[in-house]
C-alpha positions in Angstrom: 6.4 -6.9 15.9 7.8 -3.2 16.3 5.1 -1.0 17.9 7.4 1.8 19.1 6.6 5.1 16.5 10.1 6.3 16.6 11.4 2.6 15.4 8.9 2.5 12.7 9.6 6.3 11.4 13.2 4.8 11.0 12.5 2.1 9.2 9.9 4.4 7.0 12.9 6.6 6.2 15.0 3.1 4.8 11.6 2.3 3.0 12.0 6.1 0.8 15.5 5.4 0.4 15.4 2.1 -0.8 12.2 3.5 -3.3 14.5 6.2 -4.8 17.3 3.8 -5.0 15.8 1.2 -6.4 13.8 3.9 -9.1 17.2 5.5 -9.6 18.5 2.4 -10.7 16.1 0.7 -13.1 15.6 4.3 -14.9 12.0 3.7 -14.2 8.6 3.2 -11.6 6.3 5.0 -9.6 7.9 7.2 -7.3 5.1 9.5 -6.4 2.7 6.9 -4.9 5.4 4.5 -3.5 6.6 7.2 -1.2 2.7 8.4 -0.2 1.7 4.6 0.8 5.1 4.2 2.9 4.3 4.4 6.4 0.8 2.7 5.7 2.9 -0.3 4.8 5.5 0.1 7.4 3.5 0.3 10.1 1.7 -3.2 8.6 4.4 -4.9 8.1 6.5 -4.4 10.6 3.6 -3.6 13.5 0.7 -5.2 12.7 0.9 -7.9 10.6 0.8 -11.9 11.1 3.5 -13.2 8.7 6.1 -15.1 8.7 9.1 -14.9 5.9 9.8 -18.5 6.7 6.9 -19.9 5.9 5.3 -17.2 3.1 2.4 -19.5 2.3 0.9 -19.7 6.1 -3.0 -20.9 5.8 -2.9 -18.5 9.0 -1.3 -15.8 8.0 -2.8 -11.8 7.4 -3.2 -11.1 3.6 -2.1 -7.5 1.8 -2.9 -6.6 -1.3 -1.8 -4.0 -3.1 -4.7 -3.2 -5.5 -2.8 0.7 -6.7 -0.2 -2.4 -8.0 2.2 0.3 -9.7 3.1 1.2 -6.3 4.9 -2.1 -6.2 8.5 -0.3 -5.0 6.8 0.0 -1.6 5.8 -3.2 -1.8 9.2 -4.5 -2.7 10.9 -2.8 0.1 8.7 -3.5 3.3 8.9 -7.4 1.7 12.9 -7.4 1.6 13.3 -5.4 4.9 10.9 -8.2 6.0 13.4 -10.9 5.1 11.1 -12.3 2.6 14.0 -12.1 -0.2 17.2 -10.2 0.0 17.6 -6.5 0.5 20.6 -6.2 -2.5 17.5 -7.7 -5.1 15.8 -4.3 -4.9 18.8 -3.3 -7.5 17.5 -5.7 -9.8 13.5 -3.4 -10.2 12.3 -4.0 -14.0 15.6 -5.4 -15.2 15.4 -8.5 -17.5 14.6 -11.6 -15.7 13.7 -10.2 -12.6 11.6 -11.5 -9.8 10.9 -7.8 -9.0 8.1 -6.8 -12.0 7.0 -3.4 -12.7 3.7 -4.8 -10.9 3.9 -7.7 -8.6 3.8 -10.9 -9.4 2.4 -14.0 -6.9 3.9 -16.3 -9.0 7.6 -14.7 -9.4 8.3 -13.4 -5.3 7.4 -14.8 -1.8 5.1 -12.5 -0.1 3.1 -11.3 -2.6 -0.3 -12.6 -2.3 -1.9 -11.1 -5.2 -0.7 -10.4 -8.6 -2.3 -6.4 -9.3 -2.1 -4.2 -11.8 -5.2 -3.7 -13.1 -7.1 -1.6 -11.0 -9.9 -2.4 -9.6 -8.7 -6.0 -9.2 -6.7 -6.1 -6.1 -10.0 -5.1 -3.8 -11.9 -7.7 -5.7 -9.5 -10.6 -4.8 -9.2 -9.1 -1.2 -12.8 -9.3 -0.6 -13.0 -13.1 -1.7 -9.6 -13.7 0.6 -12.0 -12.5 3.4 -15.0 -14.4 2.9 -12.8 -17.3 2.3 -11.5 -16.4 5.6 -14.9 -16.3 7.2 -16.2 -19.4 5.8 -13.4 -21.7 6.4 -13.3 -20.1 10.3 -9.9 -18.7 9.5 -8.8 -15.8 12.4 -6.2 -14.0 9.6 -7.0 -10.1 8.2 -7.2 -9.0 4.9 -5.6 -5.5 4.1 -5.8 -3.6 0.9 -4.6 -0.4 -0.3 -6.3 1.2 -3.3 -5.1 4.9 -5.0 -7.4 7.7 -4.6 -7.4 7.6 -8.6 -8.4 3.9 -8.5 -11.6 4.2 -6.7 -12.9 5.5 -10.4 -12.8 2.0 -11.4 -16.2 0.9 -11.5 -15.0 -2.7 -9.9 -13.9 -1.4 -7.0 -17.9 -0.1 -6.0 -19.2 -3.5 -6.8 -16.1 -5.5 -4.4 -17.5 -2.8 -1.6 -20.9 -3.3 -2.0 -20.8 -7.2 -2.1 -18.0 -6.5 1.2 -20.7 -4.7 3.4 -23.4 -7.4 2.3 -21.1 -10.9 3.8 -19.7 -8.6 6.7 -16.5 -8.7 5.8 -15.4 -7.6 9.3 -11.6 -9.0 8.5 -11.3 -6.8 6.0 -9.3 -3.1 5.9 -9.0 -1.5 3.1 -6.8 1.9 3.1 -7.2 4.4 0.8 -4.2 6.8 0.2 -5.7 10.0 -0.8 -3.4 12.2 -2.1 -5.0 13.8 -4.9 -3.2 13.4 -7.7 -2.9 10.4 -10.5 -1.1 10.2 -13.6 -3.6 12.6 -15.7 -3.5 15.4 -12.4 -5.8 16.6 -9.8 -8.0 13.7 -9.2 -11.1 16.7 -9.0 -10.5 17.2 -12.1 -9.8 13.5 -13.8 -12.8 12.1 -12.3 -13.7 13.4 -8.9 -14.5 10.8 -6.3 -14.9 12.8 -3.3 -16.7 12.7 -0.8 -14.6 9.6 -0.4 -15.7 8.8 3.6 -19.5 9.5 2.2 -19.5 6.9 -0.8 -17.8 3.8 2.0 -20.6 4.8 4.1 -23.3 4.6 2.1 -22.1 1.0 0.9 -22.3 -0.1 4.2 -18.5 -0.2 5.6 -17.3 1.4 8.9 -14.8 4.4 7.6 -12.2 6.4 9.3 -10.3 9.2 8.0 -6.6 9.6 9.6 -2.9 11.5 8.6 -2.0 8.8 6.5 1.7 9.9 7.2 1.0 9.4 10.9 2.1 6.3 12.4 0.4 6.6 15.6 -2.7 7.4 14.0 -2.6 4.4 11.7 -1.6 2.3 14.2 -5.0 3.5 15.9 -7.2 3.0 13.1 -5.9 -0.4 12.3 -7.3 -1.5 15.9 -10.3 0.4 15.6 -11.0 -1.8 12.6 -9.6 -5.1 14.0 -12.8 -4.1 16.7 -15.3 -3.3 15.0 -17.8 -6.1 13.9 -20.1 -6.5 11.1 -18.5 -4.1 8.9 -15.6 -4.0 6.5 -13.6 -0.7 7.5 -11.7 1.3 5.0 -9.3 4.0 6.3 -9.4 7.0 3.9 -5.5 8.1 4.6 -4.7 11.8 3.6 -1.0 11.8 1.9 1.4 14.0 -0.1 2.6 12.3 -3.3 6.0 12.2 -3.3 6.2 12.1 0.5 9.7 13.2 1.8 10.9 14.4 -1.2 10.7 18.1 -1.8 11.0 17.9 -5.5 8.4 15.6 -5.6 5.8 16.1 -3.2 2.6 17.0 -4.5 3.9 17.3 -8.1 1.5 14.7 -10.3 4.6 14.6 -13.0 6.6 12.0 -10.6 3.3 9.1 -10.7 5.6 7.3 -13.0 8.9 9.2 -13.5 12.1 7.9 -12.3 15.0 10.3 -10.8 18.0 10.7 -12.5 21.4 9.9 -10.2 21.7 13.6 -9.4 17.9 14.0 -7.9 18.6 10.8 -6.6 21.4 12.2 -4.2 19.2 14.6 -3.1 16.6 12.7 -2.4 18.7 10.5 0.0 19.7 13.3 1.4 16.0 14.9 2.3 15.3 12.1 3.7 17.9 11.0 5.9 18.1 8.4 8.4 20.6 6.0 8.8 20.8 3.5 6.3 
């Protein structure tokens, strides 16, 4: 487990890189939301999370799911960086045959616990991982991580409410609230705000944090791992396109892939040193 900030911000910064990379290279992907959920997933993955790469199938280990499953480049990354498969697959992102899908697939890579892409979905199967959790005495956490845009999907209201009714206190749910989806400004799609408000009033515990934070995540993710009888979701506010000037806060790169020339700039924005 890494808990040090400075550590994590590094390994963020390979997470962007390997995003744009990996985009640049299959000529398409979701950039915009890959690069606003990355330090949610660092942090997790590398901080906080009970798994083991060895032994991907653990009755013990934590669950993630990533219900906003077109985000699966971040995904990818945190799970290669992991050691769950090798780092030089991330060339291989929606290329015949691959094991790396446009949306990811339990069945096709180690470390992916559910298959998403349908939103809504992901949340659903996270809340029955919990109560399976609870009911067979298990000690593991569920995490989940649904867009801003997703939380219009009437599913998602009907996996909180029946969250908040078994006390799904294993549960965290993350929301990465950056305001945009593939249509635009989600205000204007189909405004879900007040996000905090709505969680409440199904019954879960909510706390809103700088999703691009690490400390502050790494807070909230205790918080929630202490507070009992409630599920907790963390409402996380994010730029889309996160590190990235080109891209941040620009709705046109939800599912746009840089060409090699953006693609050198991008690296270079975001540094680091790998």
């Amino acid at each position: 487990m890494i808990k040090n900030v400075e550590e994590l911000k590094a390994l963020a910064k390979t997470v962007r890189k390997d995003i744009v990379s990996m985009l640049t290279e299959s000529r398409s992907g979701h950039p915009g939301g890959s690069l606003s959920a990355t330090d949610i997933l660092t942090t997790l993955y590398f901080g906080e999370m009970n798994i083991d790469p060895k032994n991907p199938k653990d009755d013990n280990r934590d669950r993630f799911v990533l219900s906003k499953g077109h985000a699966a480049p971040v995904l990818y990354s945190v799970l290669a960086r992991r050691g769950f498969f090798p780092v030089e697959e991330l060339n291989t992102l929606r290329k015949i045959g691959t094991r790396l899908q446009g949306h990811p697939s339990m069945k096709c890579l180690p470390g992916v616990d559910m298959s998403t892409g349908s939103l809504g979905q992901g949340i659903s199967a996270s809340v029955g991982m919990a109560l399976a959790g609870k009911l067979d005495k298990k000690d593991y956490r569920v995490y989940t991580l649904l867009g801003d845009g997703e939380l219009e999907e009437v599913q998602v209201w009907e996996a909180a409410m029946a969250a908040a009714h078994y006390k799904l206190d294993n549960l965290t749910a993350f929301v990465d609230f950056n305001g945009l989806q593939i249509d635009g400004d989600i205000t204007k799609v189909m405004n879900p705000s007040p996000i905090d408000k709505k969680f409440e009033a199904f019954g879960w515990n909510v706390l809103i944090i700088d999703g691009h934070d690490i400390t502050a995540i790494q807070d909230a993710i205790e918080k929630a791992k202490n507070f009992k009888g409630q599920p907790t979701v963390i409402v996380c506010n994010t730029v889309k396109g996160k590190g990235v000037s080109f891209m941040e806060n620009e709705a046109s790169w939800h599912g746009t892939a840089p060409s090699k020339e953006q693609c050198e700039q991008a690296l270079a924005e975001i540094g680091g040193n790998n």
